[in-house]
ROMARZA-32735 format. One line per 8 residues: number of its first residue (from 1); their letters; for each residue z, x, y of C-alpha. Coordinates in nm, 3 decimals, decimal comma. Each point is the difference from the previous one (the first is absolute). Layout:
N
NUM) A) Z:X:Y; ...
This chain:
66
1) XXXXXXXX) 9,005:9,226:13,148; -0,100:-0,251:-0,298; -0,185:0,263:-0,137; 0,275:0,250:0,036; 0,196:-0,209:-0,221; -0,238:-0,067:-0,269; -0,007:0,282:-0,208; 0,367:0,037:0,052
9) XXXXXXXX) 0,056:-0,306:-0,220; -0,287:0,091:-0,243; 0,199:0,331:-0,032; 0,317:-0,174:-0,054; -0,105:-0,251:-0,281; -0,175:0,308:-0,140; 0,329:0,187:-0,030; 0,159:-0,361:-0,129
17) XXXXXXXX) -0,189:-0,033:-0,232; 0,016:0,405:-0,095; 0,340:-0,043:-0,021; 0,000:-0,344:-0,232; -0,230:0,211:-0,238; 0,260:0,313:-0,010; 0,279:-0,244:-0,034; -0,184:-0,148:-0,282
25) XXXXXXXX) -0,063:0,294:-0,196; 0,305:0,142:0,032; 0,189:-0,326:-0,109; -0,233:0,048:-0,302; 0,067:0,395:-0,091; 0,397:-0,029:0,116; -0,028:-0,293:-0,297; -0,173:0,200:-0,205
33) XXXXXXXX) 0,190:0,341:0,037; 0,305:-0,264:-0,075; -0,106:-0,077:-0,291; -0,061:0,267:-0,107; 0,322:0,154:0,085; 0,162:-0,295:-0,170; -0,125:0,094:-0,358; 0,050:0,342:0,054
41) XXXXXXXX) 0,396:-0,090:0,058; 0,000:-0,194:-0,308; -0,157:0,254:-0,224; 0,254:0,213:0,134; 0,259:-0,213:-0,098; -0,159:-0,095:-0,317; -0,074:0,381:-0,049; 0,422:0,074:0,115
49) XXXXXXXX) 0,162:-0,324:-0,195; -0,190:0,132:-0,387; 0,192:0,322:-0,033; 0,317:-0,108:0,120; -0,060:-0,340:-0,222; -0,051:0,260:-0,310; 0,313:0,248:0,038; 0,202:-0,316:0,104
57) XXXXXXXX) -0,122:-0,148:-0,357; 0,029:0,346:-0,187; 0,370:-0,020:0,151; 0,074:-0,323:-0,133; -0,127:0,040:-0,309; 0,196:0,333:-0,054; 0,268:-0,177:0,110; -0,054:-0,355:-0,259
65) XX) -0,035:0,272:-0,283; 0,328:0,208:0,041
C-alpha cells in the first residue's frame, strides 16, 4: 500500500515542479512579448502624432501669414 503511494507523490511533485517551471517561463515571455508590444504602440503613436504635428503646423503657419 506504502509503496502504492510512493511514486504517486514523486509523480505529483514532478508535475509541481513542471508546472512552477512553465509558469516561470511564461511569466518571463508574456513580459517580454509586453514589452515588446509596448514600444511597438509608441512608435505607432510616435510614427501617427509626426504627420498630423506637421500639417497641423503647415496650417498654422498658413494661417499666421495671411
Amino acid at each position: 500500500m506504502e509503496n502504492g503511494g510512493e511514486p504517486q507523490a514523486e509523480g505529483s511533485r514532478g508535475w509541481a515542479l513542471a508546472c512552477t517551471i512553465a509558469g516561470s517561463i511564461g511569466v518571463v515571455v508574456f513580459v517580454f512579448v509586453g514589452l515588446v508590444a509596448y514600444s511597438w504602440i509608441n512608435w505607432l503613436w510616435v510614427a501617427l502624432l509626426v504627420p498630423y504635428t506637421a500639417i497641423n503646423w503647415a496650417k498654422y503657419r498658413r494661417l499666421k501669414g495671411s
